[in-house]
Structures are given as C-alpha cells and as structure tokens.
N, C-alpha and C positions, 0 to 999 in steps of 0.2 A: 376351163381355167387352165393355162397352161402345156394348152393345147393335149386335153382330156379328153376326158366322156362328156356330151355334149349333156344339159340338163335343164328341165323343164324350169321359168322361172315361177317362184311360186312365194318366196319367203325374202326380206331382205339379205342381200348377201356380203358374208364375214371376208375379207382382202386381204391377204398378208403382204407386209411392202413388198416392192418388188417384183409381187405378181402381174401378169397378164389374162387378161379378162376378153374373153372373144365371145361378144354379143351378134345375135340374130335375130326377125322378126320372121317366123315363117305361116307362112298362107294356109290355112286349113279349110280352104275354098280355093284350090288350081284356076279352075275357070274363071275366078275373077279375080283373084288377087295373086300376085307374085312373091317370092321370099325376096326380104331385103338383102341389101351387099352385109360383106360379115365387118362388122365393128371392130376396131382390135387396139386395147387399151393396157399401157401398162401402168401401174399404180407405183409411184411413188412417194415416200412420206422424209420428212426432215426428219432426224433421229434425235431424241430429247439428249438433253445434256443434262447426267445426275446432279442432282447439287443435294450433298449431304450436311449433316447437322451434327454435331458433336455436343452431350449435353450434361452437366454433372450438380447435384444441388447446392455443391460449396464449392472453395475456390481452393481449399486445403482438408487435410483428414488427422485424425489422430489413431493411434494405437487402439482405443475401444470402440470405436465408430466404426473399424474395418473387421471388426470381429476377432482381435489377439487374447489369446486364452487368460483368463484370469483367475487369483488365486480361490481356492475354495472357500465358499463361505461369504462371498463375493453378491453384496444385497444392495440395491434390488437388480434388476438384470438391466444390462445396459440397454440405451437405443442403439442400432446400427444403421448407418449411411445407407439409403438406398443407390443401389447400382447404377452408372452412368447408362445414359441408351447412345443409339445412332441412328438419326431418323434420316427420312428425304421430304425436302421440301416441296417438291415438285412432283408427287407420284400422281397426281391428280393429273397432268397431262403424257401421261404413260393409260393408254387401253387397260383394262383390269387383267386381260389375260395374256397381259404380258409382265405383269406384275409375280412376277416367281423367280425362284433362285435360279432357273434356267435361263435365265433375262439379264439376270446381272445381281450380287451378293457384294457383301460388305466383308473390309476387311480390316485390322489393324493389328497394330502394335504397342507393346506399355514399356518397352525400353528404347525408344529413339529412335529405334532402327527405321527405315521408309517399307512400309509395307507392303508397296507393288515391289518391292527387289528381294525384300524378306526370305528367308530360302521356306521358314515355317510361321507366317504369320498368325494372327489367331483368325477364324473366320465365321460366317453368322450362320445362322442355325438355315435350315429348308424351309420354304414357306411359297405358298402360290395364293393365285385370289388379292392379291393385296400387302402390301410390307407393311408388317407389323410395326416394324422397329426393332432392333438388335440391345439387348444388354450388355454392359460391358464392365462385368465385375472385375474386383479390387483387392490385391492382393499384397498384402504386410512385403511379401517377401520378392515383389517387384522391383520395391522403393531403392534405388543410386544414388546416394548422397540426399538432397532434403526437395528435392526437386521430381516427378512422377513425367515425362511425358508421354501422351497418348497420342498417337498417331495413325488414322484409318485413311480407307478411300472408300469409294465404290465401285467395283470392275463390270463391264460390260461384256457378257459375253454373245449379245447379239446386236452388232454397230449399225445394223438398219433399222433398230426401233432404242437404242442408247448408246450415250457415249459415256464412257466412265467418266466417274465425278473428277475437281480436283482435289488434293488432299486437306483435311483439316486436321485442327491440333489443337491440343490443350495443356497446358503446364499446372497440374495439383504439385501444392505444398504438403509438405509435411508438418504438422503439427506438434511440437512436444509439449509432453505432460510431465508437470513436476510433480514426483512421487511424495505422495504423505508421511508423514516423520513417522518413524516409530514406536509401538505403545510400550515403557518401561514400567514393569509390575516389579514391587521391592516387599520383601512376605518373610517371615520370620523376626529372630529376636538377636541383638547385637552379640550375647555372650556366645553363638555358634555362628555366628558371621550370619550374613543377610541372604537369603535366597531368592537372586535376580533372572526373570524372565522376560524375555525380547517378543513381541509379535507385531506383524503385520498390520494393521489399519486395514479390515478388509469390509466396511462398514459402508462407503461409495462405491464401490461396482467399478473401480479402476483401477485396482494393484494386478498387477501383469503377474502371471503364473512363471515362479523361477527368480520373481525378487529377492535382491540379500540384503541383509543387514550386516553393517562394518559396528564394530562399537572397539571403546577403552576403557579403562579404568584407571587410568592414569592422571586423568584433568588434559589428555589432546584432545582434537578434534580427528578423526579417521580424516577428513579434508575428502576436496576434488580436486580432482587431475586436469587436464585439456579436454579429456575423455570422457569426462565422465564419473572417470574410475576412482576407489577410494587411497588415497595417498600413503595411509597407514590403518592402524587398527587390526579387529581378530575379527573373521568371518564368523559369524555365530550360528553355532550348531544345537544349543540346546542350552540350560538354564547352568550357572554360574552361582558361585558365594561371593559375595563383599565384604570389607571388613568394614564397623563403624566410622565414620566418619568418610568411608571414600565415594566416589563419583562415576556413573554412568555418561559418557557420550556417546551417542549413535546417530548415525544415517543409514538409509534406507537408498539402495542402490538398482538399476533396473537387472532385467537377467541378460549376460552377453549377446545373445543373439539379434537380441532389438535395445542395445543400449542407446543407438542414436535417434530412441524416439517418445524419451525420456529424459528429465532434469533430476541428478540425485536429492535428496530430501532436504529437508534444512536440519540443521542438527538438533537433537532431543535428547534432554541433559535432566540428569535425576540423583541424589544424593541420599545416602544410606542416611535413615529416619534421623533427624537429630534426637539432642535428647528430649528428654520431657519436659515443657517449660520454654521451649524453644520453637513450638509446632504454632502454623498458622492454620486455623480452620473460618470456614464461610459456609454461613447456613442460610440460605435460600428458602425463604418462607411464603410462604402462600397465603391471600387474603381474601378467598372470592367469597362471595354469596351463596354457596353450593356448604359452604363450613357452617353447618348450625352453631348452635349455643352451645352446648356440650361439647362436639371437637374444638371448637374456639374456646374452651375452658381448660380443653384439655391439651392444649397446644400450650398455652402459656404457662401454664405450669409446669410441663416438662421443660420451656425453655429456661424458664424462671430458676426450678430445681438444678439445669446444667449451669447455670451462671454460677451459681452460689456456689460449686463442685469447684468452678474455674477461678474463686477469687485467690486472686496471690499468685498461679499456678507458673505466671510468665509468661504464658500461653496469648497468644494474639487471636482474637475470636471479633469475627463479624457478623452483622445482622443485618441480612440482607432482605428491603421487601419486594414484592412484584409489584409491574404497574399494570396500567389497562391496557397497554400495546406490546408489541414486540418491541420497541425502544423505551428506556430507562427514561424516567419521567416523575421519579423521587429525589429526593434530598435528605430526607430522614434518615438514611440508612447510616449506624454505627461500622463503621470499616478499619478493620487493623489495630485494634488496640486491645491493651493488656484490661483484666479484670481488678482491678484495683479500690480501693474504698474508697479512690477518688474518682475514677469513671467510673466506679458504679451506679450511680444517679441516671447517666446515661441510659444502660444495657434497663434500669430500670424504667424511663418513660418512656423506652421504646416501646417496653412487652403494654403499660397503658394506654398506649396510643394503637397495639395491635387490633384490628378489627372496629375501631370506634373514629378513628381519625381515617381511614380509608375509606374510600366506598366498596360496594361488591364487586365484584369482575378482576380483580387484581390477581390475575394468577396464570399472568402469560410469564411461564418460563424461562425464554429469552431474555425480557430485562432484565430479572435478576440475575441471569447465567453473564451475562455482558458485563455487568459490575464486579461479579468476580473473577471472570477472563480477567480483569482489568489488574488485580492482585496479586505484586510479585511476590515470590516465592511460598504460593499457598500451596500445602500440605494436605488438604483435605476439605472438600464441597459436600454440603448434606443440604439437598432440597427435600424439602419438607411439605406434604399437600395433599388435597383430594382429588385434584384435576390440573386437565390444561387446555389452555387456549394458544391461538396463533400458529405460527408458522415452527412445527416441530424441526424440520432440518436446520433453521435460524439456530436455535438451542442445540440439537445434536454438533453445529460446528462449533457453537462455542465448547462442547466438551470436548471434541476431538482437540481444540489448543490448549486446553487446560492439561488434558490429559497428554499431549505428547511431553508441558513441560513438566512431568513427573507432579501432577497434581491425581490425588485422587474422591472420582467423583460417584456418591451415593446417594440411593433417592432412598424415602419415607413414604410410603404411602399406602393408603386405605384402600379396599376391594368389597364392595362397589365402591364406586366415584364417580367424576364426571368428566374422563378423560374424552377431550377432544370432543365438537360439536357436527352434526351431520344433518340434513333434512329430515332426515325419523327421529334427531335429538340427542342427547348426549350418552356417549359411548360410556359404560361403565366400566370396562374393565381396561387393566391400566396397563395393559400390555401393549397397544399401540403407541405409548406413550415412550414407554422402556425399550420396544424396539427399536422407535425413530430418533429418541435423543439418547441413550443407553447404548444401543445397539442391539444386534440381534445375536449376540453371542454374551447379551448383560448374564450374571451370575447372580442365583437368588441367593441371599442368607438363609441360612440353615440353623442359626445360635438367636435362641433367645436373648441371648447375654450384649450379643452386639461382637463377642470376642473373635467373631472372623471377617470384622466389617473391611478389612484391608483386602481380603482377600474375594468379596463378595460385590455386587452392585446395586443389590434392593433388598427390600424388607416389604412386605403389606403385611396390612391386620384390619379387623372388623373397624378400628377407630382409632382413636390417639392416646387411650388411655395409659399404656405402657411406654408412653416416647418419653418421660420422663426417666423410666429403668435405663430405656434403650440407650440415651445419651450421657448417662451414667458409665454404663458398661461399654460402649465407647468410648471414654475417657479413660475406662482399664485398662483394654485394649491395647491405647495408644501407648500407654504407659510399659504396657509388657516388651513391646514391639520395638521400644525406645529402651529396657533396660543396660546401666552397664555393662559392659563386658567383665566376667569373670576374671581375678585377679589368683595368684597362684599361691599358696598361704607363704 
C-alpha cells in the first residue's frame, strides 16, 4: 500500500482515502503458472458533510433552574435544567474510526460571537470510537440583556473523511421570577412600642441568596423603579419598634447582581395590633372521622367556652369548617361577625351542627384556608385538628397570603393524629403537616397559657382537652399585646 512492503493477503483490508492499493497474484508453481501484471488502485471516498444538532429542553430558563444560589433555609431543594447537548446527525455514515476528536470536534459560543472566528470559543471534550455528544452547560452570568444566544459548529480536521458542519443556533429566554412578599412578625405590647421583624419567605426553594427588603413606616409604598429598584424606603438590617397604631409596608427586592432576573415583590402591609375589640380572628376547624367522641366533645366545648369569653368583646370571630376536597364546598360557615346576643344563636347551631350535620373526611385544610384567605383584614387563623388530607402545598399557599398580609396563622393539634395518607396509611405525626403548610422553620409553643401564640406557630397535645384554657389564654394574650399605651401621670 503505498508503494510499501509488499503483504501476503490474508485478512480483509482497512483503506484510508486517498490511498493506493497495488495488488498482485503470484505463481507458487513457476513451471506452470506465471505472476499476474501488478494492479494499481487508488481509493477514493466523498468526505461526509457534518450536520450538527443543537438541543436544549426549554425554550427559556429562570434564576433556579440554572442553579443561582439561594437563601438559606431554602426547602425543599430546587430542580435544575438539564444541560443543552450538540449532537451529529449523521455519524452513522462516518467509519467508527474516524469517529474521534482527531476527525473533527465541536465548537461554540454563548455570547453571539461566530465560533469558527472566535479568538477562545468554548470546545468539546476528546473522545474516539464514536461521538458521544457534547454538553453545553448554562451559565447565570452569560445572560446579555433577556435573550441567551448559543452558537456552535463542527470543525473538520480531516477534509478527506469530513467537511465541517454549518453553523447552528438557538435563541434561550430569559425567564423572570417575581419574588415573594415578605413575612412581617409584629410581637410585643403597645405601652413600649411594637417590636417589628422583616424576613425572607424562604419556604419555595426560590428566594435568591442576597435579597433585600425596602420597607416604611410611614403609610408609602418603598414603590419600583424602571429597574427594578425600590423608589424609597429603609433597607432593613435588622428588627425595628412601632409605635401603636402605625404601619409596616414592605417589598422584597432581588440582589443587584441578577436584578434583571427578577420582578420585585408585591407589597406586604401590616399594622401595629389594634386595640382589643377590634381584632379579627378565623378558626379553621376540622371535622373528619379520625375525631372520636371525646375529642369531638372536646372541641366544642373549648369552642363553645371561647364564644362566651368573646360576647360583647367587638371582636369579629369566624367559624370556619372543612370540606371533603381541597375546594370550599360549605356554606354554613359563620364569617366576620361580632359575638353579640343577637348572633349568638348563630356561633351556637354551628357548634350543634359540628360533627352531626357533616360527614367524616372533612378535614382537607385547603378549604378552609381559602375561606379565610378570603377575609380582609384578619388578624389571626387558628386551625384547629387531628389530621389532614389533600394537597398540602394548596394550603401552605394559602398561608403564605394570609401571612404576607400581616395575618397571623396558628395550628392546634394533637400527636398522634392522622396527618396525611400514604400506601402503609396514615401518617401520625403532625410534622409533615407543619412543615408543608407552616413551614419548615414553624415555631412550637412553649406556654401552656397560649401567652406567646403571637409569637409561636403550633401547639400539640395528647387530645383537646385543654383547647378550651388554650383559647382563653389566647384571648389574654391578644389582650396584652393590644394594651394602651402608657400615659404620663
């Protein structure tokens, strides 16, 4: 071959283009047979034309799909985007041992630039035997205005078995996410001013690491800019006093360096406790079949007991039931009204109709969270139960609205229970429960008394015996927490 060493034929033989092949038949019998003339062949092949593939599983990306760091405490953990690839469609008429990065490799670019002029394109890994296919991961800090383009080839570096591809391209979006308002905690007692704490929402697995919060106290809005950016307001660095009667607004803003891939929050407005007499509370009660006879005895008594604490008080109290689905599918429900000796008849054939006029299974969370979502300027949510059914992030969303507009929301409940159902059957302990619509940074009570329910997010106990004390001392609480302010003699 190539005018070689001449070689017995024995095996079929491997050709590279190009070459010359000089064939002979020689006589291992002189006397009778003579060698043939010498054969002389040159092999040539057409050289394939790459044709590459550019391939990404969405058509745009956001901020936690590409992997941008998020705040701590940040549950559960996000998904991320799998990496674009760059395949060939045609490696199949390419020989297998020409199939290597000495053959020809892929190249591109993620800012526009043309990749064959490139001076430092990005380029694909070595590989022989076969192309794999090329990754072509995705980087937060590529992104040029809202628009990504991707731009590769495939170079040939041997034009008698390929020609390089032509170029392809892809145009990814940029996605923004509009950040979740922020949680306003208001804790203390009016006569020393209010002690006001700002945080995070970091309960979805999407608050970006390096969020601010703009807030006032004035009755403005901190607003948005063109930008993004907050118009007015105080950056807030750490917790604050109110005086009675004034006003938190806040937004929640992304961190400068990836502000454009983010919408600022919508605002979340909360006002120092009014007084006593003036508070709106909803109490989220549970009806399933998992409540024997005794906690269903003992449920209406504690509620029954809190009525009679509330007649006169001013106080606008609702009674809210669950239904059998994640959507509201009641109409009995008592909503927004004062305890009086003339709706009292109401607050009372509700508690008679608890557990007798319903059927069992009534104790999907969600419905009655959506009725109280539903109720403006509530003050205070107390779900009250043994279990839950349904779609728990359904109900965690409804808290998170309640709770951005300076509502605050407290659960009740027993350990064992019948949190949540599974194929091995119902979960008893009510933690899954608190973490999925709570959160996972909920706050137990520590007071028998109920006197730090402001400041806490649950309570359990063997049964319901004591939720009659409990929403007693809850109504102290509120009482304390709402006193006048000290006057000067």
């Amino acid at each position: 071959m190539n005018q070689g060493v001449w070689e017995r034929y024995s095996t079929p033989i491997v050709v590279d283009p190009g070459s010359i092949l000089d064939t002979q038949a020689v006589s291992v019998d002189p006397a009778r047979w003579i060698d043939s003339d010498i054969a002389s062949d040159e092999y040539l092949s057409a050289p394939v034309n790459l044709e590459l593939a550019v391939w990404f599983d969405r058509p745009s990306f956001d901020y936690v799909a590409l992997g941008g760091a998020l705040e701590p405490g940040s549950y559960p953990s996000p998904a991320l985007a799998p990496p674009g690839s760059l395949t060939l469609s045609n490696s199949g008429s390419i020989p297998n041992r020409y199939l290597n990065s000495g053959t020809f490799n892929v190249y591109w670019t993620l800012d526009g630039s043309d990749p064959a002029s490139a001076p430092t394109p990005e380029s694909g890994d070595v590989f022989s035997g076969g192309f794999p296919g090329q990754q072509v991961a995705l980087r937060l800090d590529e992104w040029v205005g809202d628009t990504l383009l991707v731009r590769a080839y495939a170079r040939s570096f041997d034009t008698s078995v390929a020609i390089s591809s032509d170029e392809v391209s892809v145009a990814l979006g940029r996605d923004r996410l509009t950040l979740r308002r922020p949680l306003i905690e208001i804790s203390g007692v009016a006569s020393s001013g209010f002690d006001v704490g700002l945080r995070l929402d970091t309960d979805r697995a999407d608050m970006p690491l390096g969020a601010r919060i703009y807030y006032t106290t004035d009755g403005s809005d901190p607003g948005v800019d063109e930008r993004g950016e907050p118009v007015g307001g105080t950056l807030y660095q750490g917790g604050f006093k109110l005086r009675d009667g004034g006003e938190v607004n806040a937004r929640v803003y992304p961190p400068l360096p990836y502000r454009d891939w983010f919408v600022a929050s919508e605002l979340s407005t909360h006002g120092a406790s009014p007084t006593y007499g003036n508070l709106n509370i909803a109490l989220v009660i549970d009806e399933s079949g998992s409540l024997d006879a005794q906690e269903t005895a003992q449920i209406r008594a504690g509620l029954s007991a809190f009525l009679d604490a509330e007649l006169d008080s001013g106080n606008q109290i609702s009674l809210i039931g669950m239904s059998f689905g994640d959507r509201n599918l009641r109409s009995d429900h008592v909503v927004s009204r004062e305890v009086t000796p003339a709706t009292k008849p109401l607050y009372d054939a509700w508690l008679d109709g608890y557990k007798v006029q319903s059927a069992s299974e009534s104790d999907f969370w969600a419905s009655g969270l959506s009725v109280a979502a539903g109720i403006r300027d509530l003050n205070l949510v107390v779900i009250i139960g043994d279990g839950v059914q349904g779609d728990l992030s359904l109900s965690g969303g409804h808290v998170d609205r309640m709770r951005a507009g300076g509502t605050h929301v407290f659960f009740v409940g027993v350990d064992p229970g019948s949190y949540h159902y599974s194929r091995s059957g119902p979960v008893t302990s009510p933690q899954i429960a608190i973490d999925s619509v709570l959160g996972s940074g909920a706050r137990e009570s520590t007071r028998v008394d109920a006197s730090d329910i402001l400041q806490a997010d649950y309570t359990t106990r063997p049964d319901f015996s004591g939720l009659g004390q409990f929403l007693e001392g809850m109504t102290d609480a509120l009482k304390a927490s709402s006193a006048p302010r000290d006057t000067a003699p």
